[in-house]
LUMRO-918601 format. One record per residue (C-alpha): x, y, z. Coordinates in nm, 4 decimals, always signed. Example, Ala and Ser with C-alpha at 12.3 -4.5 7.8 and 13.67 -1.06 7.14 Angstrom:
% residues 2
+----------+----------+----------+
!        u !        v !        w !
+----------+----------+----------+
!  +1.2300 !  -0.4500 !  +0.7800 !
!  +1.3670 !  -0.1060 !  +0.7140 !
+----------+----------+----------+
% end
This chain:
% residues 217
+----------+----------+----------+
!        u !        v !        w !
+----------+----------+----------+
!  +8.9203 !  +6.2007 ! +19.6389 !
!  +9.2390 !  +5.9798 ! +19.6658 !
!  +9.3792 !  +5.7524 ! +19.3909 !
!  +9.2296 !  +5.3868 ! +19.3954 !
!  +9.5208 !  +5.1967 ! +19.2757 !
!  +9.3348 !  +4.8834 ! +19.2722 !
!  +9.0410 !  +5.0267 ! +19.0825 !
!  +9.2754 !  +5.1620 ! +18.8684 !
!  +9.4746 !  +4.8163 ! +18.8175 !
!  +9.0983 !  +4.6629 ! +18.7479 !
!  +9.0620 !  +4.9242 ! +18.4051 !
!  +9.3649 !  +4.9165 ! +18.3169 !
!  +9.3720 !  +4.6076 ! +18.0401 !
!  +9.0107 !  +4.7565 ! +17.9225 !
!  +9.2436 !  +5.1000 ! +17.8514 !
!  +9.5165 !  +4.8779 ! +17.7143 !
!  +9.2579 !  +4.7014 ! +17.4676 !
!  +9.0740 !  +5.0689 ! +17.3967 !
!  +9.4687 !  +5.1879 ! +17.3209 !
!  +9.4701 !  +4.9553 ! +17.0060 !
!  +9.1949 !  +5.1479 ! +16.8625 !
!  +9.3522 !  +5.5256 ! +16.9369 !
!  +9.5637 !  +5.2992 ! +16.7552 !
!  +9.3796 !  +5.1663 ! +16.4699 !
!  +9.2187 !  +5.4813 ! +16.3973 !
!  +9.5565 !  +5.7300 ! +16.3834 !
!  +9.7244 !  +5.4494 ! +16.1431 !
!  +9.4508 !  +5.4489 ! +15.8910 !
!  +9.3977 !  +5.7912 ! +15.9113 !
!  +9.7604 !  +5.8838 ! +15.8224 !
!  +9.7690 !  +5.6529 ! +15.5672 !
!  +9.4527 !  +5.8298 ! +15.4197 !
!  +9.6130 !  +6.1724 ! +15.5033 !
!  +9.9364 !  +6.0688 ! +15.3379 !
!  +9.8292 !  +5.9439 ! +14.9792 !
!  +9.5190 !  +6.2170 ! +14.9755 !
!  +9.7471 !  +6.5060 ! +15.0741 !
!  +9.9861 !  +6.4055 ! +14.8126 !
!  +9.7481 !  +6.4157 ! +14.5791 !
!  +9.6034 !  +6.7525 ! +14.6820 !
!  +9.9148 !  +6.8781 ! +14.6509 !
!  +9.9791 !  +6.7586 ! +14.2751 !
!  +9.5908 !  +6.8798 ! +14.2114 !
!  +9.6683 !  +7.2125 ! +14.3708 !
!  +9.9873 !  +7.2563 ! +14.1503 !
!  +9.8097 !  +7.1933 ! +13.8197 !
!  +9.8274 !  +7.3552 ! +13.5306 !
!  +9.4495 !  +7.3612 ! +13.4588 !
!  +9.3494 !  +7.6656 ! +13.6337 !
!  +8.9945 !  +7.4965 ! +13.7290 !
!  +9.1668 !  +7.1967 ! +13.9268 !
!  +9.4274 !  +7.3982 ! +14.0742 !
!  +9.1498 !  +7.6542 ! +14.2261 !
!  +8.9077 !  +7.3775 ! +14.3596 !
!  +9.1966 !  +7.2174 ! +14.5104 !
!  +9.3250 !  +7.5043 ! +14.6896 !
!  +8.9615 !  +7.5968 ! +14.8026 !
!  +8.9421 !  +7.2663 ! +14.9779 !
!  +9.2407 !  +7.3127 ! +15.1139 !
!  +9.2067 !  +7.6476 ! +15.2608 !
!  +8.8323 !  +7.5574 ! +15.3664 !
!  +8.9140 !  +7.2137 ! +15.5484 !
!  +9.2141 !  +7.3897 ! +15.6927 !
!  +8.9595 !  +7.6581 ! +15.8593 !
!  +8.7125 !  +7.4344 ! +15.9868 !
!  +8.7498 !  +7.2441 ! +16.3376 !
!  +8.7956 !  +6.9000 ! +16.3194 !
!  +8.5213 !  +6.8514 ! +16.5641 !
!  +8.2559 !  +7.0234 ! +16.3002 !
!  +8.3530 !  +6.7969 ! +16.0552 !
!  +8.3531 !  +6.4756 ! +16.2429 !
!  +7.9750 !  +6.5794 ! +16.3262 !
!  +7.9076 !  +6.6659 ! +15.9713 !
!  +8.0116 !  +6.3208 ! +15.8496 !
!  +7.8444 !  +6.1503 ! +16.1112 !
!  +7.5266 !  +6.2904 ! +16.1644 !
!  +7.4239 !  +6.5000 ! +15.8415 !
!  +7.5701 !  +6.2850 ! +15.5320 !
!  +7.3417 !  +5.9640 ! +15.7070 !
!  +6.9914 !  +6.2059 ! +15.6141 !
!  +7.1553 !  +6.1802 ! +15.2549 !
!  +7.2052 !  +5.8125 ! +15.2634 !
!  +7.5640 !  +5.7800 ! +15.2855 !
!  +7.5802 !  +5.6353 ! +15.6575 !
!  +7.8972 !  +5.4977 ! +15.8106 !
!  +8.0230 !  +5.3199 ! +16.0873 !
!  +8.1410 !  +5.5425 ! +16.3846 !
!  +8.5028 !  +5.4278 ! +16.3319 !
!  +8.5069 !  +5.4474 ! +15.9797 !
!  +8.3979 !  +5.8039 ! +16.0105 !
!  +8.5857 !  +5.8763 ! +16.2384 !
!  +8.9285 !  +5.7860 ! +16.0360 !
!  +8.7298 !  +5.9265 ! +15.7555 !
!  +8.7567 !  +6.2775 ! +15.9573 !
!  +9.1175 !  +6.2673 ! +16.0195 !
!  +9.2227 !  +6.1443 ! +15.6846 !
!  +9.0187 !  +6.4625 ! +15.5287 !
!  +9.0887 !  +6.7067 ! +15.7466 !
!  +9.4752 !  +6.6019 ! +15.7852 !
!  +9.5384 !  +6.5754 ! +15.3899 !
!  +9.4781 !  +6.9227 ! +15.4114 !
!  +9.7632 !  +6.9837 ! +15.6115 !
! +10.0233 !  +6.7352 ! +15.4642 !
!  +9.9130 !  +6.9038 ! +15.0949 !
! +10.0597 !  +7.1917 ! +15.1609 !
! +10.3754 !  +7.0072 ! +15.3418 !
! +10.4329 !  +6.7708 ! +15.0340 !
! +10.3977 !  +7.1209 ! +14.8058 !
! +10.6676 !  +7.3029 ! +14.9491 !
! +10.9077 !  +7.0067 ! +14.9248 !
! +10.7398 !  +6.9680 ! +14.5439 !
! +10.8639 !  +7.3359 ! +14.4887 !
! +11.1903 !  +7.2742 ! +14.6782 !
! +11.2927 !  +7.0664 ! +14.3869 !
! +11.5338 !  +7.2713 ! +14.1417 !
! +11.3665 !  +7.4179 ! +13.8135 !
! +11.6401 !  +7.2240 ! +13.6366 !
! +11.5084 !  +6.8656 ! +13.7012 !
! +11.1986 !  +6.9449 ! +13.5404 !
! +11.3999 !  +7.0999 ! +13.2784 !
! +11.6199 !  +6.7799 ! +13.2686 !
! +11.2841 !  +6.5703 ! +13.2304 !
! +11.1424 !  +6.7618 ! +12.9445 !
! +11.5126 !  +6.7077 ! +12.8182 !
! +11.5354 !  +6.3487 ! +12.8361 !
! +11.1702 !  +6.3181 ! +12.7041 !
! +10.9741 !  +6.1881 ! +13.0012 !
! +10.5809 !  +6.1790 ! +13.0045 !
! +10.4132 !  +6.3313 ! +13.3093 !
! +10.4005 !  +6.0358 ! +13.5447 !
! +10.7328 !  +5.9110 ! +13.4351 !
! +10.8754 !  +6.2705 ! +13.5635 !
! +10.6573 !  +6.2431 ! +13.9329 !
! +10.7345 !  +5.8926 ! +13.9932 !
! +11.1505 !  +5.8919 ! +13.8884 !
! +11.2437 !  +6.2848 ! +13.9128 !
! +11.0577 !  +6.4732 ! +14.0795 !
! +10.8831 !  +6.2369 ! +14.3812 !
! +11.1955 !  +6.0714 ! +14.4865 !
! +11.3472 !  +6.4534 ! +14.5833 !
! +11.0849 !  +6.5849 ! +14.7365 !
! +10.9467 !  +6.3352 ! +14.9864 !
! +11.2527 !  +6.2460 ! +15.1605 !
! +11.2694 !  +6.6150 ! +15.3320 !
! +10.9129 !  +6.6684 ! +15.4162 !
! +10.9034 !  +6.3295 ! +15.6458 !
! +10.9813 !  +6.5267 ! +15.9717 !
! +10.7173 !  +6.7600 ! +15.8949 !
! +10.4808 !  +6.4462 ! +15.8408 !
! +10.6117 !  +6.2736 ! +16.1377 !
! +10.4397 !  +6.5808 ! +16.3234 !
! +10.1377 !  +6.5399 ! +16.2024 !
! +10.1205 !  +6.1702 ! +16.2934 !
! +10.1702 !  +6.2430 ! +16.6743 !
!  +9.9021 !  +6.5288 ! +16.6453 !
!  +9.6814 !  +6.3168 ! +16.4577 !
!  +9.7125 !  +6.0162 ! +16.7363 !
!  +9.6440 !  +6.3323 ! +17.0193 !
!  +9.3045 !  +6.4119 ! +16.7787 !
!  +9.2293 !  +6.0602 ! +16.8540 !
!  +8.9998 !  +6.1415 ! +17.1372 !
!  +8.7504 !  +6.3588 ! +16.9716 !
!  +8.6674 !  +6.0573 ! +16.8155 !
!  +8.5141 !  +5.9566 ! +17.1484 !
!  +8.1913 !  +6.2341 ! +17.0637 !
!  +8.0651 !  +6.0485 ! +16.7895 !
!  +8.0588 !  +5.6976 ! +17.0166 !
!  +8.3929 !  +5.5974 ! +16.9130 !
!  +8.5322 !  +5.3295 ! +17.2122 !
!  +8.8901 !  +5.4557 ! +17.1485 !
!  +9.1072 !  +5.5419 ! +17.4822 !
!  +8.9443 !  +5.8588 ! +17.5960 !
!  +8.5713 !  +5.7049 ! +17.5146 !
!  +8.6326 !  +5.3839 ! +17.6708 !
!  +8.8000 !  +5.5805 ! +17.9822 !
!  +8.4776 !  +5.7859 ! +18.0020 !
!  +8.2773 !  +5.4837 ! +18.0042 !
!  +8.4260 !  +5.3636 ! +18.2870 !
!  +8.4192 !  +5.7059 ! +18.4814 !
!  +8.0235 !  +5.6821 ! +18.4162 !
!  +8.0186 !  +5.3191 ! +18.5611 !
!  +8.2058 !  +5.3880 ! +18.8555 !
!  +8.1572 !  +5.7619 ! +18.9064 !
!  +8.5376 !  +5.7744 ! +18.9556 !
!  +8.6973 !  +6.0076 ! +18.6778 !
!  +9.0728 !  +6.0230 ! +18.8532 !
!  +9.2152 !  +5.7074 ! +18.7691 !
!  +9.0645 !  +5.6678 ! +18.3908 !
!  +9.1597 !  +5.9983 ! +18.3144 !
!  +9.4930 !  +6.0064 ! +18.5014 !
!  +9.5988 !  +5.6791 ! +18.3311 !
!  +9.4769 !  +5.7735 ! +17.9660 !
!  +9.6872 !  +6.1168 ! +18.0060 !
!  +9.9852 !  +5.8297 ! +18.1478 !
!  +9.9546 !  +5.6242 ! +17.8244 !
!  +9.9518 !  +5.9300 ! +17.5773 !
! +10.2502 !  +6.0632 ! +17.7350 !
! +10.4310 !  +5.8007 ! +17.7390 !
! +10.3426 !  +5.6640 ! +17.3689 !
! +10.3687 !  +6.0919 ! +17.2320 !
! +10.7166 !  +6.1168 ! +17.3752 !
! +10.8974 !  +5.8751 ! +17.1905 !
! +10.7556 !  +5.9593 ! +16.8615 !
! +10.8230 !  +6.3051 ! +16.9307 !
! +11.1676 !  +6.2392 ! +16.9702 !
! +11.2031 !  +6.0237 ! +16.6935 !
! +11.0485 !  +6.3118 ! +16.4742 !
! +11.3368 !  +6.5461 ! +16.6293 !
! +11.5526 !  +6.2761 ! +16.4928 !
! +11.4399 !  +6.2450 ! +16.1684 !
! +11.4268 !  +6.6159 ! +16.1510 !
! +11.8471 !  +6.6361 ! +16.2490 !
! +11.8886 !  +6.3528 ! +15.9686 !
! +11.7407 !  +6.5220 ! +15.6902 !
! +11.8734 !  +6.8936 ! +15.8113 !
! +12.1971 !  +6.7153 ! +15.7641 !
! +12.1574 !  +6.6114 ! +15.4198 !
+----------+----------+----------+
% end
């Protein structure tokens, strides 16, 4: 089978459009990933032995799951409970959970990066709890885990497609759509490979950058 570039040049806004979702869904999901992970993290790092151990158990258990299992979980068991979702909704709901996981235990080691003395120093200068987070403790820890985070988004937007099993019409799932329509899988598939590669590269460089910054400071 040769390459139709014609056929190809016919899908190729549909893919465009589709792209927005991959979109969509990776943005919301990191945002979801972000502020969850974060606080996982703080959870995991409690003092109360209880809510340190259930968040660490979550942790470890989403960590050692596939992604896959839980987007089917979520989408096809929770609706014979009552809690039913869109398909996109789930599906960010999926990458949120299962990616907090991750960026917990990123946002903890740059939580216990921080010197022992600036908690000391907070005690000292008679700071409450969130007082010490938001001014102290927050502000020195983020800045050097945002490389690490920065992988996470391009892995996240690569997940994207497995979005595509539970009827998601993101790239992948809109490129398979076609393929069934036309019976021609080269040129959808070829061109959604083209537009990940060519939207993962940058951001993988610009996570390499981000990564020299921070190494420098």
């Amino acid at each position: 089978m040769t390459f139709d570039v014609d056929y190809a040049i016919r899908i190729l806004p549909t893919l465009l459009n589709a792209t927005v979702v991959t979109f969509q869904a990776t943005i919301w999901g990191m945002t979801f990933a972000v502020v969850g992970g974060l606080v996982l993290a703080i959870l995991r790092m409690s003092r109360f032995r209880p809510v340190s151990a259930t968040a660490g158990f979550y942790i470890e258990f989403i960590r050692s799951t596939p992604l896959l299992t839980q987007l089917f979980f979520l989408f096809y068991i929770l609706p014979l409970y009552g809690l039913a979702l869109s398909a996109f909704v789930t599906g960010v709901l999926a990458l949120g959970l299962h990616y907090s996981s991750y960026t917990a235990e990123v946002y903890r080691a740059g939580i216990t990066g921080v010197p022992r003395g600036q908690w000391e120093a907070a005690t000292t200068l008679n700071l409450g709890p969130l007082q010490t987070w938001r001014l102290i403790i927050l502000p020195q820890a983020i800045p050097p885990v945002i490389p690490a985070l920065g992988n996470y988004l391009v892995s996240m937007f690569k997940d994207t497609p497995l979005l595509a099993t539970i009827t998601v019409l993101e790239l992948l799932g809109t490129a398979l759509t076609e393929a069934g329509l036309s019976f021609r899988y080269l040129e959808p598939i070829t061109i959604v490979g083209a537009i990940f590669l060519a939207l993962s590269l940058p951001s993988a460089l610009l996570v390499r950058g981000l990564e020299r910054r921070f190494a420098t400071r």
